[in-house]
C-alpha positions as CSV (number, residue, x, y, z in Angstrom):
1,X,-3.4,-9.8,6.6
2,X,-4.5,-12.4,4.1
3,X,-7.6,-14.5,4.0
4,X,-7.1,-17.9,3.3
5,X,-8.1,-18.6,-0.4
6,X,-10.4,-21.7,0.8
7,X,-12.3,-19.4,3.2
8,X,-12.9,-17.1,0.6
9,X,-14.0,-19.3,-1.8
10,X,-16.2,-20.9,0.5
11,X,-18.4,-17.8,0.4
12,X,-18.4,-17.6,-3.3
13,X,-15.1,-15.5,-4.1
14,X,-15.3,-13.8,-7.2
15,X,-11.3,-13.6,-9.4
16,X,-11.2,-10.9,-11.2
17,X,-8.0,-9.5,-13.5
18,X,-7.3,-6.5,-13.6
19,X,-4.3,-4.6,-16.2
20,X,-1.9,-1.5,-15.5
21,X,-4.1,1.0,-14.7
22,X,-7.1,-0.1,-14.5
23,X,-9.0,1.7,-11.4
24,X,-10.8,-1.0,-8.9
25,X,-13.0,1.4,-7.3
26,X,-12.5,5.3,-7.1
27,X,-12.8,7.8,-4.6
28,X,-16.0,8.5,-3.6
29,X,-17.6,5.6,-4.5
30,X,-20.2,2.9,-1.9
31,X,-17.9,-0.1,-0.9
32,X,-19.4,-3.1,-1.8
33,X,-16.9,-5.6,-1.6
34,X,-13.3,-7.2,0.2
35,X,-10.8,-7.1,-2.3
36,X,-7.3,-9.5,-1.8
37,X,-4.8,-9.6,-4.0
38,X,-3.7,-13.0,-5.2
39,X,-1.5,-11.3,-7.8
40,X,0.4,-8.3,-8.7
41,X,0.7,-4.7,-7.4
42,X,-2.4,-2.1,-6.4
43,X,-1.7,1.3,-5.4
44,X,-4.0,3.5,-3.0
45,X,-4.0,6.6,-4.1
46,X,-5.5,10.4,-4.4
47,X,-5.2,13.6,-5.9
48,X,-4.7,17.4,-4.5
49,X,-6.4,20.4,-5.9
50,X,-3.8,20.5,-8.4
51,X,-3.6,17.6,-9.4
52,X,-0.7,16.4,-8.0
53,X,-1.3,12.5,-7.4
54,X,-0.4,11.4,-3.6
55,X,0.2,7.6,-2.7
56,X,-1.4,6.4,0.5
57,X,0.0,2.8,-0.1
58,X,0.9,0.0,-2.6
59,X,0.0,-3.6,-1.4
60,X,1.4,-6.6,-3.1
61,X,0.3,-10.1,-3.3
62,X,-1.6,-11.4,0.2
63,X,-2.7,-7.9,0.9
64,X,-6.2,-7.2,1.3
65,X,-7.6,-3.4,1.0
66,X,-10.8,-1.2,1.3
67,X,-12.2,-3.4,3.8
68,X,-11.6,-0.7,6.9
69,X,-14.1,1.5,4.6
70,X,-16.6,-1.5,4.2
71,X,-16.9,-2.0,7.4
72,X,-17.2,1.6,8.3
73,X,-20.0,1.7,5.6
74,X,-18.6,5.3,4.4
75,X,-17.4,5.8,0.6
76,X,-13.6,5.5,-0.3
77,X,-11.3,8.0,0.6
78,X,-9.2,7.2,-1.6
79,X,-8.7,5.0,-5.5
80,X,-7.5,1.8,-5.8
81,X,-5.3,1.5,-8.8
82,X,-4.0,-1.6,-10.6
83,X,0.0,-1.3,-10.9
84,X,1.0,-4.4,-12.8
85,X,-0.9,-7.0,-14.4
86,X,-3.4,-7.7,-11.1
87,X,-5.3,-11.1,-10.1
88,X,-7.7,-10.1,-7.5
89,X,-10.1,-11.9,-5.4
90,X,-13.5,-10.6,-4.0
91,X,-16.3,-10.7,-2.1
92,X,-19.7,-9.2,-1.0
93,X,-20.0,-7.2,2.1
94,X,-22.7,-9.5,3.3
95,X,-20.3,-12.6,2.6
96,X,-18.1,-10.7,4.1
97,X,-19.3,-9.9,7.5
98,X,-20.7,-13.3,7.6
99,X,-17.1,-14.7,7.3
100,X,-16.1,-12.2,10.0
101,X,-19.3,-13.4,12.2
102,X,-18.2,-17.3,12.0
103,X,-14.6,-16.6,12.0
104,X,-14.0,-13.9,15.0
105,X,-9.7,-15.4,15.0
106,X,-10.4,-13.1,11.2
107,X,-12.2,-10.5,12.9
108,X,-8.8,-10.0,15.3
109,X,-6.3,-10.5,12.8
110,X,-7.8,-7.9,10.6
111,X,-8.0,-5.2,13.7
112,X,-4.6,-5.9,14.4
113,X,-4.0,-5.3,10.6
114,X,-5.5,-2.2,10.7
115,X,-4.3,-1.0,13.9
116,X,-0.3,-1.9,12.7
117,X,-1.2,0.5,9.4
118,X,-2.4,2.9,11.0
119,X,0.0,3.2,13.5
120,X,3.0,3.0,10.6
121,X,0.8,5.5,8.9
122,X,0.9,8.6,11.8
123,X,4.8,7.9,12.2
124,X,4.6,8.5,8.3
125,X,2.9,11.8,8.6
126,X,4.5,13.0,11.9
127,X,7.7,12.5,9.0
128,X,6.7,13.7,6.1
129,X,5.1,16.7,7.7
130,X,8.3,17.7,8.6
131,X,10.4,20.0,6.0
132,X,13.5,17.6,5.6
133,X,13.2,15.7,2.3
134,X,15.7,13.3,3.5
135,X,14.5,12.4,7.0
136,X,10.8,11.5,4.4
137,X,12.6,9.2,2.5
138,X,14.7,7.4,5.2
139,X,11.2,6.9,7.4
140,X,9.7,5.4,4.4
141,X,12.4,3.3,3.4
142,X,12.9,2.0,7.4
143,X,9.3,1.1,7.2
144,X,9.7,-0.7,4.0
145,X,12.9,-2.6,5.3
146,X,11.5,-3.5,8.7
147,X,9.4,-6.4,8.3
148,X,12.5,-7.7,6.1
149,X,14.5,-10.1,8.1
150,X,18.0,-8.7,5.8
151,X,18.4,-5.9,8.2
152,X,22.4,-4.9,6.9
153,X,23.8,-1.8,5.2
154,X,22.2,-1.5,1.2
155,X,20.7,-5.9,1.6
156,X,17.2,-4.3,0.6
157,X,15.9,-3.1,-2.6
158,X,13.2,-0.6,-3.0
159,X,10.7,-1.8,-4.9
160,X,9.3,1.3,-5.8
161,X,10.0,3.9,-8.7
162,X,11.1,7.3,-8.2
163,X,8.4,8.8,-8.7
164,X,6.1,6.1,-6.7
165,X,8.7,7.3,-3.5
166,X,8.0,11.3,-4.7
167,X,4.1,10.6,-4.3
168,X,4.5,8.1,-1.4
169,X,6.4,11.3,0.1
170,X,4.9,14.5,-1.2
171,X,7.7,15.1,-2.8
172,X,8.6,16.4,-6.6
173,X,10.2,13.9,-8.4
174,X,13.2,16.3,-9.0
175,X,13.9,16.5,-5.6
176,X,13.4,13.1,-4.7
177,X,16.0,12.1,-7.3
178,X,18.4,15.3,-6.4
179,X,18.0,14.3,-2.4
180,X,18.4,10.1,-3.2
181,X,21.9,11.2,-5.4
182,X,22.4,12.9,-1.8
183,X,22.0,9.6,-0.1
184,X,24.0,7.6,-2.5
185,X,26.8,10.4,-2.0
186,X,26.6,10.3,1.6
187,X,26.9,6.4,1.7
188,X,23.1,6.3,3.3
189,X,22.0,3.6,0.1
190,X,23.4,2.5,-2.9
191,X,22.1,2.8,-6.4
192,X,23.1,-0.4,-8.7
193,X,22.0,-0.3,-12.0
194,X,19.5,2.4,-11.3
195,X,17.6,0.3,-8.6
196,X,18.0,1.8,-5.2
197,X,19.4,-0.5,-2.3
198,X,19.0,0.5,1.4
């Protein structure tokens, strides 16, 4: 759910760029501000004991983040991380709850935001939680192709990486790519000059 630009300006917005991987704010850290991306590709993300990296989300262009943590007033579960070439735009957590406060048709738009994502998210994990490496990837790639109107047989392309579906998953890479050749063999998505279409 996207703020309108003018609104956001209206309560001085702040643009900022931001490059591949550049980190916006890190895990741990006091939320000070709504971030929306005007621009480009930012990734949620964490790490496990061992390092392994594991990808709560990537948000494109219109997609706000880190505001459920702002208004919860507790510090970031998780790092946002700059994908591509980013244009973001910000603003203050007082602006921001006075936007909110003016504008309660944002206030609901927002909650219902959050409440879709979270509700995606637990279907996610009831998935992934599950042993099958397959039935992980097919959920994430239905919930990718959904709000898609082309709805038939390989007319959407994943936009992500291998490896961006391995930690979207908690999966290795290897077999994410050994269990997507699997797919492609079993006529479940196609693979057209190494982009994946489902």
């Amino acid at each position: 759910m996207a703020i309108q630009k003018s609104l956001l300006h209206s309560v001085q917005a702040i643009e900022e760029q931001y490059a591949a991987g550049d980190y916006i704010f890190r895990e741990e850290a006091t939320p000070q501000f709504y971030y929306q991306i005007v621009k480009g590709e930012v990734k949620l993300n964490s790490y496990k004991e061992d390092g392994k990296e594991f990808i709560q989300e990537i948000l494109s262009d219109n997609s706000c983040f880190g505001e459920s943590m702002l208004i919860l007033g507790k510090p970031y579960i998780v790092n946002a991380v700059a994908l591509t070439k980013c244009t973001l735009l910000k603003i203050g957590k007082d602006q921001f709850f006075r936007l909110l406060q003016e504008n309660p048709d944002i206030f609901l738009d927002m909650y219902i935001t959050l409440s879709e994502r979270t509700s995606e998210k637990l279907v996610l994990m009831q998935k992934i939680s599950g042993q099958n490496a397959e039935e992980r990837l097919v959920e994430l790639m239905n919930q990718m192709k959904e709000p898609k109107e082309s709805r038939g047989k390989y007319s959407f392309e994943i936009p992500h990486t291998r490896q961006q579906l391995a930690s979207l998953t908690g999966l290795s890479l290897e077999t994410t790519i050994r269990v997507i050749k699997r797919m492609e063999k079993n006529k479940i998505l196609m693979i057209k000059n190494g982009k994946i279409f489902y």
